[in-house]
N, C-alpha and C positions, 0 to 999 in steps of 0.2 A: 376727424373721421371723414373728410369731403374727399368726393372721389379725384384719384390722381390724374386721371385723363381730364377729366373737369380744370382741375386745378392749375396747366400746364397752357392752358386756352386761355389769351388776352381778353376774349369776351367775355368770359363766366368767372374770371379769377378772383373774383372778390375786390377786384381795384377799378376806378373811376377812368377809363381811358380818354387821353388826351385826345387833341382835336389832330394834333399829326395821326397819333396812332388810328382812331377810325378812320379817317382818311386812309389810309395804309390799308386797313382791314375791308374796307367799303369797293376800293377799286380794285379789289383781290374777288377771281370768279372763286365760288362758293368751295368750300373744302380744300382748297388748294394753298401750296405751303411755295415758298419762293426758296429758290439753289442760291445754296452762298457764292458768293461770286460769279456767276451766270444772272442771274435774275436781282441782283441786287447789287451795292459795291463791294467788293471782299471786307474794306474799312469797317463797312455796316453791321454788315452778315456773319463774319466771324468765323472762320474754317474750323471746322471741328463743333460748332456749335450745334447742337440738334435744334429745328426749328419748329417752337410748336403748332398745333392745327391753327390756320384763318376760318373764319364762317364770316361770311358776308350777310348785311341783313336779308331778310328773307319776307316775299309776299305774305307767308303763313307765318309771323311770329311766335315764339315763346310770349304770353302773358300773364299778367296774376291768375288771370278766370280759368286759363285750360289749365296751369300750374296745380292751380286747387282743386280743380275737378279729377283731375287725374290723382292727388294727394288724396282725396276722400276717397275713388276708385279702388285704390290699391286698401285703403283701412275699410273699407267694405268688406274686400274678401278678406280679409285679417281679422272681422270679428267671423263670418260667414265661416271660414275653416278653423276658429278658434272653437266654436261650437266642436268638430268635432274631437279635438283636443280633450277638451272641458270632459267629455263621456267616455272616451278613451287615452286617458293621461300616460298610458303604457309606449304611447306613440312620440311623447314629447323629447326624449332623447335624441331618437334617429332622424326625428325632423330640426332638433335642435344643431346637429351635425352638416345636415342638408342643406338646413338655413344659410348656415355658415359659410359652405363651400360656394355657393349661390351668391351670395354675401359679397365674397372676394372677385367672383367671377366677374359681376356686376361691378366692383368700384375699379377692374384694372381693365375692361375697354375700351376700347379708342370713343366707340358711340353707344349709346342707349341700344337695349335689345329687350324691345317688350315683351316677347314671351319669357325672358330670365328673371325680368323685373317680377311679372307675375307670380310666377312658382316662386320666387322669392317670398313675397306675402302669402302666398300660399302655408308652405311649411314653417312659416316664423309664424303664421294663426294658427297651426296645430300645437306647436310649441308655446304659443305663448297663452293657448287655450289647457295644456295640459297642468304647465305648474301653476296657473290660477285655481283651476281645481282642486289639486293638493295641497297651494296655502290654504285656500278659501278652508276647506274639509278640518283644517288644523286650528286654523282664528278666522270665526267668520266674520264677514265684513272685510277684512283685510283688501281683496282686489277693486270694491269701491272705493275705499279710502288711498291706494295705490294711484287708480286713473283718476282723480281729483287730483291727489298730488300731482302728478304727471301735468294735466293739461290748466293746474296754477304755473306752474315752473313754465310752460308753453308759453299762457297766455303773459304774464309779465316780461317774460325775456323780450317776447314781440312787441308789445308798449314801447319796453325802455330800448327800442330797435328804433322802432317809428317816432319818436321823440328826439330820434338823434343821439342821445344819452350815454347807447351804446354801439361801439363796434371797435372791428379787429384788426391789432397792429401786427407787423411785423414782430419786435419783442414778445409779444403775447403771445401769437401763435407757435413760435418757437417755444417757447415756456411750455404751452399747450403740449408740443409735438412731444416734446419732455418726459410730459406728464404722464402721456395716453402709453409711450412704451412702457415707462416703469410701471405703470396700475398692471399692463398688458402682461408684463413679465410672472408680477405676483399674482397676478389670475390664475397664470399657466401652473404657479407652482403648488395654490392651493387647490387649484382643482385636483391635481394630482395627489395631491395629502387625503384630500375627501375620498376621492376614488378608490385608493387604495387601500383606505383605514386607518392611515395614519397619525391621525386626529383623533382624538375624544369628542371634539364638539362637531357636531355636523356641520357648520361655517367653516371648519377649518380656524385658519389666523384669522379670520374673519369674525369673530365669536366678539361680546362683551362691549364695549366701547370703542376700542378699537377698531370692530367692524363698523360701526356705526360712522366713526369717523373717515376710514375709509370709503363708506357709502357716500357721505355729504360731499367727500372730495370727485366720489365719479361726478354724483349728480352738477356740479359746478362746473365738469369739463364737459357735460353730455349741454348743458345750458352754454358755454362757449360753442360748442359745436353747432348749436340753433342759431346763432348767431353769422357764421360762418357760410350755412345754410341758406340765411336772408341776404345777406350781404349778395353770394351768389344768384339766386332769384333776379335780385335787384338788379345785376347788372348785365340779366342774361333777357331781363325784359326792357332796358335800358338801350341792348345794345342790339336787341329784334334779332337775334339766333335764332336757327328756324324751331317751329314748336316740339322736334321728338327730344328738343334739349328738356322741354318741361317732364317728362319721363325720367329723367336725370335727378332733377331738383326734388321732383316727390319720392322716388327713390332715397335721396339720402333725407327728408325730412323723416321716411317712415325708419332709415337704420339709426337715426337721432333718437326720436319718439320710444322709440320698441328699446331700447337701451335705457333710457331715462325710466320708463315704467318700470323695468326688472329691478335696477337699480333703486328706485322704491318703495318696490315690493320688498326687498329683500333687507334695506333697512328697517320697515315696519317689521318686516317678522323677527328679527332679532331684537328690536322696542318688546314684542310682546311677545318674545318667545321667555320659560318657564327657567 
């Protein structure tokens, strides 16, 4: 789930850049991409090759401290407008829609756009203030025992991060990438069964142990995805991108986070649904 424009930048890509390649990137002025065969050798360059963006380091870097300040920022107003959610759950639909298109808007530009980023957590706190109400109203307690789960699964993946323990290959992420379509696909088709009526059980195919099961499997891709997440961070403070990259990185830890919680919400509720 890391953003594509992210993910195409030798500085943020989740990989350890050689001492050529900074070099490379270092004596490249800021933003600026090199002509295949004009600005570089054809041999190197690769006609026909799209070249992705250079950032040079930058007096303002990306760091952990503004990474995180801005990562709590944005879950500020994400509980701030979950409150109104929470007292008008009628709204959680259209903001869940909203969220969405925002969403996307957000992970396919070229750079960070804080006011997108914003209303982003904006409408995913309406939305995600709405169906917490509604489980809450049905099993209470449910959305505490949720954001516990949620920020266990957080806080170990980050451990086994900073331990070294864990991180992302090639193989893996491919597997990942796999994975995230086909969940993506059956998403699409049981939302469409619920929607319609299709179903007997409000889950849909999602109903019984097999939703459950399917639950544990998002949660395990939404915990790859945190990892993915870090790796990025790491090398985007690594490699001092200037700091509106850190708008970037809290952006996708909050499209992580807000996924993994719904994702546990909605395995508990089928644990203790009747």
């Amino acid at each position: 789930m890391s953003n594509p424009a992210l993910s195409k930048n030798p500085a943020l890509n989740g990989k350890t850049l050689s001492a050529d390649e900074l070099r490379r990137i270092y004596d490249q002025p800021a933003a600026q991409t090199q002509r295949p065969g004009i600005d570089t050798p054809a041999s190197e360059a690769g006609f026909g090759a799209e070249q992705p963006p250079v950032i040079a380091p930058s007096d303002k870097p990306m760091t952990y401290e503004n990474t995180i300040s801005k990562t709590v920022l944005l879950f500020v107003i994400v509980l701030a407008f979950g409150a109104v959610g929470w007292f008008m759950p009628v709204l959680a639909l259209p903001a869940a829609i909203v969220g969405l298109v925002l969403g996307l808007v957000n992970s396919f530009k070229k750079e960070p756009s804080v006011p997108l980023i914003v209303l982003y957590a904006v409408f995913q706190g309406v939305f995600l203030g709405g169906i917490s109400g509604i489980f809450e109203s049905q099993w209470s307690g449910i959305v505490s025992q949720a954001i516990i789960g949620t920020l266990s699964v957080f806080g170990v993946t980050l451990l086994l991060f900073r331990s070294g323990k864990v991180r992302t290959s090639p193989r893996m992420t491919k597997i990942f990438l796999v994975a995230i379509v086909g969940y993506a696909a059956f998403s699409l088709v049981n939302f469409v069964l619920v929607i319609f009526n299709l179903t007997d059980s409000p889950w849909g195919m999602r109903s019984g142990w097999l939703g459950v099961a399917i639950g544990v499997l998002a949660v395990l891709l939404a915990a790859y995805s945190l990892v993915m997440d870090f790796e990025l961070i790491q090398n985007g403070v690594r490699n001092r991108v200037p700091e509106k990259w850190a708008w970037s990185a809290a952006f996708g830890l909050m499209v992580t986070l807000i996924w993994l919680y719904v994702e546990i919400l909605r395995i508990l509720a089928i644990l203790r649904g009747d």
